[in-house]
MMTF fields as JSON, N, C-alpha, C and O atoms, coordinates in Angstrom:
{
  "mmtfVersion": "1.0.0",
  "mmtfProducer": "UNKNOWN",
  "numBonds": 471,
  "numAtoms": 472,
  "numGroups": 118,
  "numChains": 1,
  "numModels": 1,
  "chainsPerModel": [1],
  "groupsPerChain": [118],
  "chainIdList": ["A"],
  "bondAtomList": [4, 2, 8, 6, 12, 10, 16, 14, 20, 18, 24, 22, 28, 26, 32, 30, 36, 34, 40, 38, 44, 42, 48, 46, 52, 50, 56, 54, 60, 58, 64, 62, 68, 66, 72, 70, 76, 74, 80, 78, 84, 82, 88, 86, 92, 90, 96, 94, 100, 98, 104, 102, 108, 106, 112, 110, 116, 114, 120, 118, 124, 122, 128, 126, 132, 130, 136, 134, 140, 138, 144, 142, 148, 146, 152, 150, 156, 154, 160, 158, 164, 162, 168, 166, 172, 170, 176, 174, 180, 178, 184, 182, 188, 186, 192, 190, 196, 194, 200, 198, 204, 202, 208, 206, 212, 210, 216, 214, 220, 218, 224, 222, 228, 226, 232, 230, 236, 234, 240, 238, 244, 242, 248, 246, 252, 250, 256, 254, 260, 258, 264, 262, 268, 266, 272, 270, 276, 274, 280, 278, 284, 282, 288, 286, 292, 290, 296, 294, 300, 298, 304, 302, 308, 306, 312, 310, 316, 314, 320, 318, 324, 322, 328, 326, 332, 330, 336, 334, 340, 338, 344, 342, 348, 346, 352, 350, 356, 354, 360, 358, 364, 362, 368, 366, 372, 370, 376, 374, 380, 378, 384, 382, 388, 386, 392, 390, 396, 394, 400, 398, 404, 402, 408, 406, 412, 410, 416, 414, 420, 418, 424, 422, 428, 426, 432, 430, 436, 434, 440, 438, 444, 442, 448, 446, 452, 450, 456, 454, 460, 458, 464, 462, 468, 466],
  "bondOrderList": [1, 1, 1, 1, 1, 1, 1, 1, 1, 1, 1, 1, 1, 1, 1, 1, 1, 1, 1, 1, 1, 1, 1, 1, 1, 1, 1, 1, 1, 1, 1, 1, 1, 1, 1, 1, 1, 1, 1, 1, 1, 1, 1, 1, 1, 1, 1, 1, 1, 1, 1, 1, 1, 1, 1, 1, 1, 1, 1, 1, 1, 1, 1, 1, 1, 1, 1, 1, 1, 1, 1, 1, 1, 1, 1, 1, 1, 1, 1, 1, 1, 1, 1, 1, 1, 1, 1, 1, 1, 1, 1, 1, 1, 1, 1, 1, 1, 1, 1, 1, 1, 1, 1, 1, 1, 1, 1, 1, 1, 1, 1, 1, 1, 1, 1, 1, 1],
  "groupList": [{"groupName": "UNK", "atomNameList": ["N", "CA", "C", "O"], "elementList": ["N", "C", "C", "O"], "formalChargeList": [0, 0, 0, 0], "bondAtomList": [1, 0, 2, 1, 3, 2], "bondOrderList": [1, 1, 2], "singleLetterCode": "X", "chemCompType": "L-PEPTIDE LINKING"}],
  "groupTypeList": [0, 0, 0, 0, 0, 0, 0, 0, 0, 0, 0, 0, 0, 0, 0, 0, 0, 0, 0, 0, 0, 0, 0, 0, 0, 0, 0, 0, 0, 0, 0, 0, 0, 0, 0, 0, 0, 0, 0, 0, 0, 0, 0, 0, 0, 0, 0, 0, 0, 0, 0, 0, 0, 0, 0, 0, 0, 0, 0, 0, 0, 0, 0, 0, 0, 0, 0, 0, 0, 0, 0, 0, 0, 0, 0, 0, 0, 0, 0, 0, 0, 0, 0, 0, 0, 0, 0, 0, 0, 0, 0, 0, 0, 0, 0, 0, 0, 0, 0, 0, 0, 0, 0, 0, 0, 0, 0, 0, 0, 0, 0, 0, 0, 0, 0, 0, 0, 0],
  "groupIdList": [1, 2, 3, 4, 5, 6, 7, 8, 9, 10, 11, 12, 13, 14, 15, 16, 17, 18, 19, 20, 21, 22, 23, 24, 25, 26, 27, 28, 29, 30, 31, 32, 33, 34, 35, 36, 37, 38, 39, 40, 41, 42, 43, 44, 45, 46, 47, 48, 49, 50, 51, 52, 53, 54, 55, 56, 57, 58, 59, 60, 61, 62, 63, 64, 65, 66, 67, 68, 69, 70, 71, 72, 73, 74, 75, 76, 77, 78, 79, 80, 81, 82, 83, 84, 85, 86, 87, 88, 89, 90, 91, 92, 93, 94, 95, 96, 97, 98, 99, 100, 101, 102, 103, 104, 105, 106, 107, 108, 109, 110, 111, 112, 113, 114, 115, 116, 117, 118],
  "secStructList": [7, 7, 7, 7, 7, 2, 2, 2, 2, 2, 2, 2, 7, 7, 7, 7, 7, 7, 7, 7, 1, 1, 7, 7, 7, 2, 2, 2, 2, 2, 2, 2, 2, 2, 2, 2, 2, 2, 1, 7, 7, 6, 6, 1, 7, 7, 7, 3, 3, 3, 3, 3, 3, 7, 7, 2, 2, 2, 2, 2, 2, 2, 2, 2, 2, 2, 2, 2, 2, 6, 7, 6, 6, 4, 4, 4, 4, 1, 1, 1, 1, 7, 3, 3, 3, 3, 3, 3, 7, 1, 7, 7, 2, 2, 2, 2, 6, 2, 2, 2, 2, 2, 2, 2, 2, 6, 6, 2, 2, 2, 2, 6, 6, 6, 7, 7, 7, 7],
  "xCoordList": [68.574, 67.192, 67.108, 67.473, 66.584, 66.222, 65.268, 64.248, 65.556, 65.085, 64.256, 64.797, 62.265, 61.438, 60.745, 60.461, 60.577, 60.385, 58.373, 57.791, 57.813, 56.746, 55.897, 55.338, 55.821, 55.304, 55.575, 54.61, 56.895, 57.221, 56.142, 55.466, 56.251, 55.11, 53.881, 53.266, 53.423, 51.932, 52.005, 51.463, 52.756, 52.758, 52.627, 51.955, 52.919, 53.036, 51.991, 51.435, 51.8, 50.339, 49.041, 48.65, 48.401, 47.423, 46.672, 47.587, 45.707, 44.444, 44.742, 44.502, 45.29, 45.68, 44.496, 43.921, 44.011, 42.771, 43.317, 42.811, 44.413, 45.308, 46.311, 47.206, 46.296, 47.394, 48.207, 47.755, 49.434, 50.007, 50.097, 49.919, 50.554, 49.962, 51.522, 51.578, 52.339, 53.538, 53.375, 52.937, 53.524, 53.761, 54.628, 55.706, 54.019, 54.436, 55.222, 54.887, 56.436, 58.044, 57.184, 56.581, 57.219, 56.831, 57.668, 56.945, 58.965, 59.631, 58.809, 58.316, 58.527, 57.442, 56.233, 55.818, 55.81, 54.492, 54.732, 54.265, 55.523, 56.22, 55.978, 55.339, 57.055, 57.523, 56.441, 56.185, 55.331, 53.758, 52.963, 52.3, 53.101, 52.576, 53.25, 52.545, 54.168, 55.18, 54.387, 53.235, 54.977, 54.576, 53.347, 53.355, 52.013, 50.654, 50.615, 49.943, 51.443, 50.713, 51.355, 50.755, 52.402, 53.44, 52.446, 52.338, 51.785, 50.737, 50.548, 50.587, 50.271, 49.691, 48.229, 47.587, 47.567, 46.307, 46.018, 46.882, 44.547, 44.627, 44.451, 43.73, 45.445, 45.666, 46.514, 46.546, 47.282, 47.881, 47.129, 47.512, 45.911, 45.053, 45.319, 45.4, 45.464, 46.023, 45.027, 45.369, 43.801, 42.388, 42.31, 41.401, 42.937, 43.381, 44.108, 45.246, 43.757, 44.758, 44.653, 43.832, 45.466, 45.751, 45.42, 45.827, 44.744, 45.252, 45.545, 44.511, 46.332, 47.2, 46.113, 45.839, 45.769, 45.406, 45.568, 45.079, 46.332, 47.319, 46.721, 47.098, 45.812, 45.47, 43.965, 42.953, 44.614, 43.566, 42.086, 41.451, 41.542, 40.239, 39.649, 38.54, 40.619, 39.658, 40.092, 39.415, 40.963, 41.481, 39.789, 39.108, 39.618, 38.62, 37.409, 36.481, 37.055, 35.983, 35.794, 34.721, 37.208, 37.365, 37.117, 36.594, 37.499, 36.744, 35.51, 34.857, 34.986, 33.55, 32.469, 31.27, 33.199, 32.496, 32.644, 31.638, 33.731, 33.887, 33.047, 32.141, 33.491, 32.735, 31.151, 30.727, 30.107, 28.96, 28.501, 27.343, 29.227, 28.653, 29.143, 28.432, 30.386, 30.591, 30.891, 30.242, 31.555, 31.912, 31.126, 31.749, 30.151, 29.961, 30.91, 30.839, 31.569, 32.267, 33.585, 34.38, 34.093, 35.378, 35.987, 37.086, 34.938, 35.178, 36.653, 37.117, 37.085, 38.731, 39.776, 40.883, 39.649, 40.183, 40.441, 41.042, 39.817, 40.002, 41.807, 42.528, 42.188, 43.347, 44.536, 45.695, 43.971, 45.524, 45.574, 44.675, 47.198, 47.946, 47.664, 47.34, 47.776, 47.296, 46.089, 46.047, 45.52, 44.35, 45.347, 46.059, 45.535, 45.798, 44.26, 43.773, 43.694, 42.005, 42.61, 43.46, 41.988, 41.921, 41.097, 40.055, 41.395, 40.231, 39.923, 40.601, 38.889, 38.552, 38.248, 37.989, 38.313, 37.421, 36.237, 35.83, 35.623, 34.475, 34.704, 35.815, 33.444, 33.876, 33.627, 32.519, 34.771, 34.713, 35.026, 35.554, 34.855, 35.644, 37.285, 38.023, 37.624, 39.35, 39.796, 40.88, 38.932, 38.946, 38.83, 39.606, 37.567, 37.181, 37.99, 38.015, 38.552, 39.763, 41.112, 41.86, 41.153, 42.646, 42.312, 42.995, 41.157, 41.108, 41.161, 41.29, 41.11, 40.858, 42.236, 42.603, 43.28, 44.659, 45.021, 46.013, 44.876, 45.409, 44.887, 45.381, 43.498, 43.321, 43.681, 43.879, 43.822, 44.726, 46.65, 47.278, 47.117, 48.563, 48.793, 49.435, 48.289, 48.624, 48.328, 48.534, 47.976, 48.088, 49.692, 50.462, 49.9, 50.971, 52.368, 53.449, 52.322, 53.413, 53.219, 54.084, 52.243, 52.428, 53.22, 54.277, 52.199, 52.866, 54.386, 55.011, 54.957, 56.472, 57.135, 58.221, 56.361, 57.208, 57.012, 57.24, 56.787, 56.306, 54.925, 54.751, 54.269, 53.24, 51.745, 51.003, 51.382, 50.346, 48.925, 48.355, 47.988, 46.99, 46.122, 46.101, 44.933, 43.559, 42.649, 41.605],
  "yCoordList": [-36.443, -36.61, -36.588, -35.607, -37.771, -37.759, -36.533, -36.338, -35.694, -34.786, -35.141, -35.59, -34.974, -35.984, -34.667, -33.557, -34.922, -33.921, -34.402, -35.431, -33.055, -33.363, -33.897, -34.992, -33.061, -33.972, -35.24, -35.876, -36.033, -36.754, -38.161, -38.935, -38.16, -38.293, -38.602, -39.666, -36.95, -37.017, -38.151, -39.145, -38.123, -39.378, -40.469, -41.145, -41.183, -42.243, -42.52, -43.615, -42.091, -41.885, -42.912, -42.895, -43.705, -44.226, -45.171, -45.698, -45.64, -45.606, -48.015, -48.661, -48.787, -49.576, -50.284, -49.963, -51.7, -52.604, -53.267, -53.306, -53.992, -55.392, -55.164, -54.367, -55.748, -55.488, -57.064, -58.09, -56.915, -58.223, -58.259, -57.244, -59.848, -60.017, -59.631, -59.97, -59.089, -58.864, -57.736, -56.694, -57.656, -56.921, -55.137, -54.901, -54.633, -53.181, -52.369, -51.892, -52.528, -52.12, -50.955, -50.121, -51.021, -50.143, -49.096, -48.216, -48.848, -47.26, -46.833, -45.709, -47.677, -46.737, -46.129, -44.98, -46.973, -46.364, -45.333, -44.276, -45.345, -44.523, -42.717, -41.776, -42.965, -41.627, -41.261, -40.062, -42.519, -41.528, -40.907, -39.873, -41.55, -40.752, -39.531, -38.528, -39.45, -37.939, -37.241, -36.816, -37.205, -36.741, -36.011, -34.799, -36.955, -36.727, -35.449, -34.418, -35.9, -35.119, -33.755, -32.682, -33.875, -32.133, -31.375, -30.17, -32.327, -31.743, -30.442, -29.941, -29.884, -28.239, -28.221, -29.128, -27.357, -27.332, -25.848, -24.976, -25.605, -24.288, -23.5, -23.72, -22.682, -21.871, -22.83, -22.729, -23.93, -25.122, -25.53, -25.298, -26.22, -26.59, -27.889, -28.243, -28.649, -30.015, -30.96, -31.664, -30.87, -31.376, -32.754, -33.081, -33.507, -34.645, -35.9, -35.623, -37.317, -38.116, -39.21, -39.249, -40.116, -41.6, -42.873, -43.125, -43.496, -44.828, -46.084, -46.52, -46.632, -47.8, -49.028, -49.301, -49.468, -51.13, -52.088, -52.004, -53.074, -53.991, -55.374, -56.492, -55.203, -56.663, -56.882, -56.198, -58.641, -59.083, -58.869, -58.666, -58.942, -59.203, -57.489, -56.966, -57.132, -55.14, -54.833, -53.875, -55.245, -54.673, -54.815, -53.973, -56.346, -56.698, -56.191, -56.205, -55.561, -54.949, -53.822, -53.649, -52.511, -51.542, -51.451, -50.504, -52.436, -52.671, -52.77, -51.837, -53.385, -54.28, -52.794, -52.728, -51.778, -50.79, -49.949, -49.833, -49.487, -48.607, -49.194, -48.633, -50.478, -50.752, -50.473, -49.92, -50.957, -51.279, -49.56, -49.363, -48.511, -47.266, -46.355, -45.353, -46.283, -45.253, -45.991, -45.684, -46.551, -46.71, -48.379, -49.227, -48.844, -49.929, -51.218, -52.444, -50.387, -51.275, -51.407, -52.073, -51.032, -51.217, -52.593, -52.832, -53.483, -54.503, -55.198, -56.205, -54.75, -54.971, -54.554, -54.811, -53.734, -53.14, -53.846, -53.356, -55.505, -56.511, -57.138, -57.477, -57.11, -57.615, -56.889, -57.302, -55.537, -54.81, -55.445, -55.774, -55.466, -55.542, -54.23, -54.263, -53.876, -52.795, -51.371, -51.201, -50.778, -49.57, -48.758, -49.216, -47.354, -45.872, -45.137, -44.7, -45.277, -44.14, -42.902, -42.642, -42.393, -41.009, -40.497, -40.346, -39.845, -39.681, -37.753, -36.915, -37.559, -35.85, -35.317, -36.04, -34.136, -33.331, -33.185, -33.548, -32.394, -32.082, -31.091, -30.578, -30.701, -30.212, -28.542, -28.045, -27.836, -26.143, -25.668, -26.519, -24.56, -24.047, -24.297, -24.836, -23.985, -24.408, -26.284, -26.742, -26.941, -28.202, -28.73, -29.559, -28.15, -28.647, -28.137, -28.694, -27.092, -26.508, -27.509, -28.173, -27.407, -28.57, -29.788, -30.483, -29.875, -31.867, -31.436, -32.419, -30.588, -31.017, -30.857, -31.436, -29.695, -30.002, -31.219, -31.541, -31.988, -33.437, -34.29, -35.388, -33.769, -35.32, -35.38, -36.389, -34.293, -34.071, -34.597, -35.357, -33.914, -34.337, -35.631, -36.102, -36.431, -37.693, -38.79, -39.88, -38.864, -40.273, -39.917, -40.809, -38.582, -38.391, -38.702, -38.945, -38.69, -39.458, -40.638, -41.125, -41.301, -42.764, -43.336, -43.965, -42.833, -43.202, -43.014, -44.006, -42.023, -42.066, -42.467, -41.986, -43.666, -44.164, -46.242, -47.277, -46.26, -47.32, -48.176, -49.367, -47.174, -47.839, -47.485, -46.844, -48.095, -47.476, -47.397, -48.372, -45.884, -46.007, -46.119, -46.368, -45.796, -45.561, -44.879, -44.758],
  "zCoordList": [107.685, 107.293, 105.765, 105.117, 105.174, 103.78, 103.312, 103.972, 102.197, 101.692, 100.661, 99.65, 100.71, 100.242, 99.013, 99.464, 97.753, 96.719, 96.877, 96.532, 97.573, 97.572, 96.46, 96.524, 95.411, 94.205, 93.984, 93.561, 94.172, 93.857, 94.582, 93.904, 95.978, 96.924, 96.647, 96.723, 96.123, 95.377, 94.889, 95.373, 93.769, 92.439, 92.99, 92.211, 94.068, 94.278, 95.306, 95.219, 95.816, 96.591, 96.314, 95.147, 97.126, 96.612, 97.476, 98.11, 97.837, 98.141, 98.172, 97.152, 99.631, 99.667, 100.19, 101.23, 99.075, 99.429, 100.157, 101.278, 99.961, 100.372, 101.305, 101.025, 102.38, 103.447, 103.431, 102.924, 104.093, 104.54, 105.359, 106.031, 106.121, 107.345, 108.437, 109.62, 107.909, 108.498, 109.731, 109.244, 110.728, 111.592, 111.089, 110.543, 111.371, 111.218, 112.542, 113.626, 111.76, 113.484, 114.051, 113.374, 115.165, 116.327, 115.727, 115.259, 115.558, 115.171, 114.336, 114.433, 113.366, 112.345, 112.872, 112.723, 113.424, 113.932, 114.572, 114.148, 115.769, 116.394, 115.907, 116.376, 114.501, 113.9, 113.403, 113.288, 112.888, 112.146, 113.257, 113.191, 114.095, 115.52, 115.787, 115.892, 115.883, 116.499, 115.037, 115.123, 114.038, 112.734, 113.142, 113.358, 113.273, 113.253, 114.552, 114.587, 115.379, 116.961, 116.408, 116.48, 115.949, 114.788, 114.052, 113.828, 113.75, 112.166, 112.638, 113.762, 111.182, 111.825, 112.121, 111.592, 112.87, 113.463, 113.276, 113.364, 112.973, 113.277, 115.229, 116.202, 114.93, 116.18, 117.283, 118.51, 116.275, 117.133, 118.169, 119.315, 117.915, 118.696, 119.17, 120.346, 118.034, 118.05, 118.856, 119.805, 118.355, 118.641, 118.36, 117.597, 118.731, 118.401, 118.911, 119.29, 119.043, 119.742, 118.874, 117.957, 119.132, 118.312, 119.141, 120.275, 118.497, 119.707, 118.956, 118.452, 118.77, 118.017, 118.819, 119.987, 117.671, 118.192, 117.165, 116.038, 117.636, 116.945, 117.793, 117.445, 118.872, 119.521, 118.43, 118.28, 117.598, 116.968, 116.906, 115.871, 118.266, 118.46, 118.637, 118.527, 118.866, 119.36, 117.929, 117.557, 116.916, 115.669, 114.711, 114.124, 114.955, 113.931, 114.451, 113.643, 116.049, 116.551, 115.85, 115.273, 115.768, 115.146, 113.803, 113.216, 113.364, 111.25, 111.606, 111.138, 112.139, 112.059, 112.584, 112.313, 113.318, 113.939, 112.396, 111.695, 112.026, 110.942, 109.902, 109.287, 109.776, 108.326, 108.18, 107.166, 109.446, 109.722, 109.633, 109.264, 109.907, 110.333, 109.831, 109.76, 109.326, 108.567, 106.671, 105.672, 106.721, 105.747, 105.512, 106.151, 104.886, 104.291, 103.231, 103.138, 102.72, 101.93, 102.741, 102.078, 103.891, 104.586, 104.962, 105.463, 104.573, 105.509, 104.944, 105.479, 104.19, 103.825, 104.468, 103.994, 105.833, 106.711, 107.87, 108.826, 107.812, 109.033, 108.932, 109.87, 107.133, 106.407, 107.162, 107.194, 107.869, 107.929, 109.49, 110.264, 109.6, 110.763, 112.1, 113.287, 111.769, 113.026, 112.506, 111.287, 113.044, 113.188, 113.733, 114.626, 113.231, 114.124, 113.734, 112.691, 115.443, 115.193, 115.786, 116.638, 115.152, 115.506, 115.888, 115.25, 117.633, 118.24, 118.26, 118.855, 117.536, 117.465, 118.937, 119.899, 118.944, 120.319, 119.665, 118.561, 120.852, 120.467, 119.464, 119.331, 118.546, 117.339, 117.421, 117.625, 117.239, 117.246, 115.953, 115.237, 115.447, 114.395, 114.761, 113.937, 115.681, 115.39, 115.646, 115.285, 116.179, 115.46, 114.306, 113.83, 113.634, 112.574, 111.229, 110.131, 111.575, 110.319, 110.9, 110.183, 112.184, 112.39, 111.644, 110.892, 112.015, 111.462, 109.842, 109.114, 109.379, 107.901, 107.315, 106.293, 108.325, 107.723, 108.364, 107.71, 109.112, 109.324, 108.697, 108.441, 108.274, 107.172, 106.153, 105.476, 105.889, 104.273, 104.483, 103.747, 105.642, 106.312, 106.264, 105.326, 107.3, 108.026, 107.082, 107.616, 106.041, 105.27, 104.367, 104.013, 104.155, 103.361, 104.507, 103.971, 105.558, 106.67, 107.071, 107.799, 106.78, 106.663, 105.375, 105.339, 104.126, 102.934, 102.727, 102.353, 102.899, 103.375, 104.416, 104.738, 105.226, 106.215, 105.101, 105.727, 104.279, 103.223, 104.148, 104.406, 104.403, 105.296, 104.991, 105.735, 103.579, 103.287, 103.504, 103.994, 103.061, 103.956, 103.161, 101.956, 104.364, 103.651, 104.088, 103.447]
}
């Protein structure tokens, strides 16, 4: 296992408008998934699931939902090759402290798989 100098990480870290249209290897996705479901949670709750969608037409449904309702300016999110959503529980104190160490976690295990997020 490559030994990754967290700062180093930090530094390179960053916030991707432009996607290409290349297909993203299933292993990768794969390992950001195992990664994500690892994350720490509080009280290892692990309040949390993924669901990969990579079919065109539910991909650009999923932008078109995000962009319209949460985020307005997203609509640059139709460009990427595949969506990982993340689906919450209902919301408890030990969810809502898990989700906030995974949202802080899980873009930093994509970015080191060269798969960058947003």
């Amino acid at each position: 296992m490559k030994q990754i100098d967290f700062l180093e990480l930090v530094k390179k870290r960053q916030s991707t408008r432009g996607y290409s249209d290349k297909q993203v290897e299933k292993e990768k996705i794969d390992r950001c998934l195992e990664a994500g479901r690892l994350a720490p949670s509080a009280c290892n709750a692990q309040p949390w699931s993924f669901i990969v969608v990579d079919d065109p037409e539910l991909k650009n449904q999923v932008a078109d939902l995000t962009a319209d309702r949460l985020l307005p300016l997203n609509h640059f999110t139709k460009q990427a090759p595949v969506h990982i959503v993340l689906v919450i529980e209902k919301a408890n104190l030990t969810s809502n402290l898990g989700s906030a160490i995974k949202d802080k976690f899980f873009p930093w295990i994509i970015d080191n798989h060269g798969i960058f997020s947003t």
